[in-house]
N, C-alpha and C positions, 0 to 999 in steps of 0.2 A: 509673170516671172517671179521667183522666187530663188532666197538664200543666193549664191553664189553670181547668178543669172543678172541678178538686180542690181550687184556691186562691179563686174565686169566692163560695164563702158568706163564709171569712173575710173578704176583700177589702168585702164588702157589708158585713158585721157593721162592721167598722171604720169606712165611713163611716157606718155608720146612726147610730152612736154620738158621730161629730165633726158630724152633722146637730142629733143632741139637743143637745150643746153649744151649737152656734155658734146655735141656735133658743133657748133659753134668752138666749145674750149679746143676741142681735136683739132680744127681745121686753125685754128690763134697757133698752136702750136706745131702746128708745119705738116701735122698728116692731113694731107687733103683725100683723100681716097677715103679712109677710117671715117671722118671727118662728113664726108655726103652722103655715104651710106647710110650714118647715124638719122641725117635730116629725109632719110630716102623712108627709109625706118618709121619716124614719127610719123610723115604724109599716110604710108599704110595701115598704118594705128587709127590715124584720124580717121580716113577712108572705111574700115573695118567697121570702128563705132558712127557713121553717119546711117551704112547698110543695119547696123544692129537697132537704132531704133526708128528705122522706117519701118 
């Protein structure tokens, strides 16, 4: 892998992890719907980069 390739899981990791966040703040503050999508969000993130480096 190379250039963009090589930084792409972390890049996901990173938002998967400001998705659990900001899904967590969403759902504190009463959207619950917004709010599990965000954390629905993160899981396919994670999921994504589990598939990208097997």
């Amino acid at each position: 892998m190379e250039g963009v390739a090589q930084a792409a899981p972390a890049i996901a990791m990173l938002a998967a992890f400001a998705c659990v966040a900001g899904g967590v703040a969403t759902i504190r503050r009463g959207d619950r719907r917004k709010g599990v999508l965000m954390l629905v969000m993160a899981v396919v993130l994670v999921g994504n980069v589990l598939i990208w480096t097997l």
